[in-house]
Wavefront OBJ file of the C-alpha trace (Angstrom):
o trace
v -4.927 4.581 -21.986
v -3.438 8.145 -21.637
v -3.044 10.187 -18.486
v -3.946 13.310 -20.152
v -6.338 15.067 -18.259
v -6.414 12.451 -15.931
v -6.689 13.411 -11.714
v -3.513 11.651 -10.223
v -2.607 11.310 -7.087
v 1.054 10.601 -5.586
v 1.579 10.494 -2.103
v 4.818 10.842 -1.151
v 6.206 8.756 1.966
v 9.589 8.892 3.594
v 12.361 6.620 1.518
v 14.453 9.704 1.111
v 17.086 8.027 -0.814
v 14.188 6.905 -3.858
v 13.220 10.829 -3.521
v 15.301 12.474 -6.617
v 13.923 9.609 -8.767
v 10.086 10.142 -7.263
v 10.787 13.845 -8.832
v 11.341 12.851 -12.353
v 8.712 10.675 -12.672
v 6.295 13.460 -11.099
v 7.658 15.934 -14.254
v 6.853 12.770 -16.609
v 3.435 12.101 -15.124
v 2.990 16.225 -16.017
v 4.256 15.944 -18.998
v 2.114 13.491 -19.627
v -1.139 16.037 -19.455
v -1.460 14.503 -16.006
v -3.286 16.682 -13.667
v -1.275 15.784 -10.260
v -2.076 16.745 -6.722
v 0.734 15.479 -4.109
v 0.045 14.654 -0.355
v 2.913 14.635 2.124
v 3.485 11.968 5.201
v 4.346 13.537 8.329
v 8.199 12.649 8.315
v 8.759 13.724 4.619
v 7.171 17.247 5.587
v 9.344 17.321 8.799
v 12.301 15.301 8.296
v 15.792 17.089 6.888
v 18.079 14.195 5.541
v 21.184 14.110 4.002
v 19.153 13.515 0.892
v 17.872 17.304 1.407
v 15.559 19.255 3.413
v 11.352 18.889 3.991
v 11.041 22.386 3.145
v 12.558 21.834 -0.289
v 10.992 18.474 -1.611
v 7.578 20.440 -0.897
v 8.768 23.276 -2.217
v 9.648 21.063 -5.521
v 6.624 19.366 -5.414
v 4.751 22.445 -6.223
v 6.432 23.685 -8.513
v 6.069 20.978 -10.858
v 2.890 20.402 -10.179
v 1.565 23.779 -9.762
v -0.405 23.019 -6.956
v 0.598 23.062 -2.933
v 0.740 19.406 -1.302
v -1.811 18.304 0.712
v -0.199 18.326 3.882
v -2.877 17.290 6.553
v -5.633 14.164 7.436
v -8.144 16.346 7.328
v -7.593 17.873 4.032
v -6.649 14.276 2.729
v -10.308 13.158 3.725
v -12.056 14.762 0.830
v -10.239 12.744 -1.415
v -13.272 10.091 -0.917
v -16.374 12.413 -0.811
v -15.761 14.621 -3.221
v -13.702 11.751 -5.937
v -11.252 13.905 -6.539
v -8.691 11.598 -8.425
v -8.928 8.457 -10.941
v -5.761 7.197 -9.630
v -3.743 7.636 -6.254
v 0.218 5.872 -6.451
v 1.665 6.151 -2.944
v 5.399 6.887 -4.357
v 8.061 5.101 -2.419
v 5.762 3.243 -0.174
v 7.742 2.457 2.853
v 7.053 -0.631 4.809
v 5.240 1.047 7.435
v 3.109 3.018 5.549
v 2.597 -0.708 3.731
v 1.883 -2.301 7.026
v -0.877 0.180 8.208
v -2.184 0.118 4.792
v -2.419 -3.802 5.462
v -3.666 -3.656 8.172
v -6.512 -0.328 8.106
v -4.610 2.212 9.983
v -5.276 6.082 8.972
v -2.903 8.534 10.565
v -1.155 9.913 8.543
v -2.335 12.000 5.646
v -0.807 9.508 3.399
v -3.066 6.673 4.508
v -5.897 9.185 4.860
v -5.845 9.546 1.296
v -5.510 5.768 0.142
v -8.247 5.390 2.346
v -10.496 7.918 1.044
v -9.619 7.022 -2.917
v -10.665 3.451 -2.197
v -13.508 4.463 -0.716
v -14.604 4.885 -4.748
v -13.225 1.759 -6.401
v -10.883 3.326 -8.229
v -6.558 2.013 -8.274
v -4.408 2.757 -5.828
v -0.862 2.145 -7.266
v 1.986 1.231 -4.323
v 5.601 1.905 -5.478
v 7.189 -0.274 -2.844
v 10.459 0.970 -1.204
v 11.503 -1.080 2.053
v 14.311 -2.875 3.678
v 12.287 -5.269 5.006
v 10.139 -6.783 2.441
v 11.103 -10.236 2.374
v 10.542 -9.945 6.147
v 8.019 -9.052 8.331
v 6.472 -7.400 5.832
v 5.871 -9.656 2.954
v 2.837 -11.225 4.879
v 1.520 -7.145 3.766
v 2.273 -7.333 0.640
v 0.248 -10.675 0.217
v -2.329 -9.045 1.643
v -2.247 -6.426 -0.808
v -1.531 -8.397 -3.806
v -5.111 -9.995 -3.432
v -7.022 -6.684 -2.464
v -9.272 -5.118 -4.824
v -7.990 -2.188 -6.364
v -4.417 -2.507 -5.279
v -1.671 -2.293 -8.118
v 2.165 -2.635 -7.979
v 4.684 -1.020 -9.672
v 6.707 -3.553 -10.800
v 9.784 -4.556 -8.229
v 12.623 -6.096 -7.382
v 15.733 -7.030 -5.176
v 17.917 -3.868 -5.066
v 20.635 -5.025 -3.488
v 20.380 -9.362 -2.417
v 23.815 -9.456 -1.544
v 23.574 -6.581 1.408
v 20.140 -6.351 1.705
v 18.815 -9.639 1.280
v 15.427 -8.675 2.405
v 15.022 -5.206 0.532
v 12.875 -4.736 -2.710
v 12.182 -1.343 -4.466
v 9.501 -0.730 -7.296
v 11.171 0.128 -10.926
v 10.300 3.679 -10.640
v 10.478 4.155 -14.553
v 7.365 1.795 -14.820
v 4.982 3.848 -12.986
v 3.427 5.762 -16.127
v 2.618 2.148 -17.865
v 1.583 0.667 -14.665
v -0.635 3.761 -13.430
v -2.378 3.563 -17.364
v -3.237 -0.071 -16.982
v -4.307 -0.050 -13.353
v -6.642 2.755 -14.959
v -8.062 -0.256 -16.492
v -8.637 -2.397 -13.807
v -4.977 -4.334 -14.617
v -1.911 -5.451 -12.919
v 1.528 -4.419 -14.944
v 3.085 -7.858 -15.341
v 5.445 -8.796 -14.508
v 5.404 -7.901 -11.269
v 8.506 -9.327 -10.495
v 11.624 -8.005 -12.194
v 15.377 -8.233 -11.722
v 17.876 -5.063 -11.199
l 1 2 3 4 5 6 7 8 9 10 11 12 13 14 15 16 17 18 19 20 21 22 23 24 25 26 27 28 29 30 31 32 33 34 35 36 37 38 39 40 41 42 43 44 45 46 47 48 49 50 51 52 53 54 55 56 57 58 59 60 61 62 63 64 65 66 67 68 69 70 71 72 73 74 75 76 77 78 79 80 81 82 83 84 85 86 87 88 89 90 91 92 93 94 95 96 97 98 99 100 101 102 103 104 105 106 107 108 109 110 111 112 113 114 115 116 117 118 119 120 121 122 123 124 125 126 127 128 129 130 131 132 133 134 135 136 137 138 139 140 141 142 143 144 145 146 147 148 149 150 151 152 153 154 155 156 157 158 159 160 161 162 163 164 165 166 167 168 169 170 171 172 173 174 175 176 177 178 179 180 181 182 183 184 185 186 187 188 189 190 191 192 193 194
C-alpha cells in the first residue's frame, strides 16, 4: 500500500538523542505523498537538550510538513471525532509515554492523540525508544503487543553490553511498517539485531 495521500500522524515524544533520525524519516514519509500532521509532548516542546532546542525541532517540524504541530490535549482530542488520520506512529516512544499508553493514561497531548485515533480502529504505530525495556517496562510492551490496533516498528538491543535493558525501533522501517499496519499487519520480524 502507498502513503500517498494518506493522513499520518507522528507524535513526537522526548528521546532527544533518536530526534535527528525522527527528522529524516518525517521528510521520507513527505516524500512519500504523505499528508503529515505532528503533535508535540510537553517536554519535547519545553525541553532544550544538548541535542538542540524545543523551539527548533518545532520549528523543523513545520517546515517539512507544512503544517504547525499540534501542541495541546485539547487540540489533540479531535483527532477521534472528527477521524482525522489513517495512521498515528508515536515516533520515539519513550517508556513512559509506553507505560501510560499501557496502562490508559491521557495527559499529555501525545497520549491524547493515540487515544483519540483508536477511538476509530485504525493503527497506531509505536517506534519504541527506552532504556528500560527489558525492565519494568516490558510487562507494557506485552500488553501492547496483544492490543488491537497496536503495531511496532521493528526493534532491537542498541547497545546489550552498556545498556542491557535498552531497545530502540529501526527507524528506517517505519515507511514499510506504517504501509502494512495500514492493512491491519504487523512488520515481521519484530525482533531484529543492530
Amino acid at each position: 500500500m502507498e502513503l500517498k495521500g494518506k493522513k499520518v500522524g507522528v507524535a513526537i515524544t522526548g528521546s532527544f538523542c533518536t530526534l535527528d533520525k525522527i527528522f529524516a524519516e518525517l521528510g521520507n514519509l513527505v516524500e512519500e505523498g504523505a499528508d503529515v500532521v505532528t503533535v508535540f509532548s510537553d517536554a519535547v516542546q519545553t525541553t532544550d537538550s544538548r541535542f538542540g532546542k524545543a523551539e527548533d525541532f518545532m520549528e523543523k517540524a513545520e517546515r517539512i510538513t507544512g503544517k504547525p504541530p499540534i501542541l495541546c490535549i485539547r487540540d489533540a482530542e479531535p483527532i477521534g471525532p472528527r477521524s482525522l488520520l489513517d495512521v498515528l506512529v508515536i515516533f520515539p516512544c519513550t517508556g513512559n509515554t509506553l507505560a501510560k499508553l499501557a496502562n490508559g493514561i491521557t495527559d499529555t497531548p501525545v497520549l491524547m492523540a493515540a487515544k483519540a485515533h483508536l477511538r476509530n480502529n485504525k493503527p497506531l504505530v509505536i517506534s519504541i525508544s527506552t532504556n528500560d525495556a527489558l525492565g519494568m517496562n516490558m510487562k507494557n510492551i506485552g500488553l501492547l503487543l496483544n492490543a488491537k490496533n497496536i503495531f511496532f516498528v521493528p526493534f532491537g538491543q542498541d547497545n546489550p553490553r552498556k545498556k542491557a535493558n535498552s531497545l530502540i525501533a529501526h527507524t528506517e522501517m517505519l515507511i514499510p511498517t506504517l504501509q502494512l499496519a495500514l492493512e491491519n499487519e504487523q512488520y515481521q520480524p519484530i525482533l531484529e539485531a543492530f
